[in-house]
RODO-318427 format. One record per residue (C-alpha): residue in one letter; x negated, y negated, z. Coordinates in nm, 2 decimals, padded with zeros to 4 digits. Last residue first. Layout:
// RODO-318427
r,px,py,pz
A,X,Y,Z
...
***
This chain:
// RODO-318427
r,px,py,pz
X,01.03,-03.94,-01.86
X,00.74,-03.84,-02.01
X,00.57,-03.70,-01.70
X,00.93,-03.50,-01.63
X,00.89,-03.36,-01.94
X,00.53,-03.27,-01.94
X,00.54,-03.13,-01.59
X,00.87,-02.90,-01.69
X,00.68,-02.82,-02.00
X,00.35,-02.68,-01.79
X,00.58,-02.50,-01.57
X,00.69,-02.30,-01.82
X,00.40,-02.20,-01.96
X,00.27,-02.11,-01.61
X,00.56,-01.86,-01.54
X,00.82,-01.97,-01.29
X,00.85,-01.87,-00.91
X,01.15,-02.01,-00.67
X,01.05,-01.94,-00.30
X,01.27,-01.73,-00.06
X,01.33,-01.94,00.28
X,01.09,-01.92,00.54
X,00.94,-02.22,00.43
X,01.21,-02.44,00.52
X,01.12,-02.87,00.52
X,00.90,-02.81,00.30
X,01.14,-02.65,00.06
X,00.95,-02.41,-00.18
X,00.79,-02.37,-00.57
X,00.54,-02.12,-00.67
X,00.37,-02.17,-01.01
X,00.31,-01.79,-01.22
X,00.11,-01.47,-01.28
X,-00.27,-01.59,-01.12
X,-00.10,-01.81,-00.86
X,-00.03,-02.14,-00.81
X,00.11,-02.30,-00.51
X,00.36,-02.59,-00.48
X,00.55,-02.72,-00.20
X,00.86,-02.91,-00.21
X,00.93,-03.23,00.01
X,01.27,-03.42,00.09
X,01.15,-03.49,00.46
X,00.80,-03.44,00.59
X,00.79,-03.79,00.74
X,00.46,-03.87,00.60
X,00.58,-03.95,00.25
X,00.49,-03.74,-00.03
X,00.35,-03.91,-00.31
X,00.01,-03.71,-00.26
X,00.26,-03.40,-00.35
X,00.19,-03.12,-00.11
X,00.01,-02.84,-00.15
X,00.09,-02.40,-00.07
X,-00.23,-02.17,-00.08
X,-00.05,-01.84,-00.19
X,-00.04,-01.57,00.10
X,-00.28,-01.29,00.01
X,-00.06,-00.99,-00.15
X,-00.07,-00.66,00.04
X,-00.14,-00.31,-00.13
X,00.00,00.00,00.00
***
């Protein structure tokens, strides 16, 4: 039985020092982690790289 290293979870810089109304982002070899801060026992969404790449770009062109 194999065990998988917990991901190293970041911040946004813009994120405010109250904690609130934060996700957290980690990156792994197979895909881009997303969670609540404010939760992080909760489930956390994964998407492929590629796909995370165009959600950056749009929102960055937005």
């Amino acid at each position: 039985m194999s065990t998988r290293p917990e991901p190293a979870w970041f911040k946004s810089s813009y994120s405010g020092s109250q904690g609130d109304s934060c996700v957290e982002v980690a990156v792994t070899e197979q895909a881009v982690c997303v969670r609540d801060s404010k939760d992080v026992t909760r489930p956390h969404l994964a998407v492929g790289r590629g796909e995370w790449a165009r959600f950056v770009g749009f929102v960055t062109d937005v």
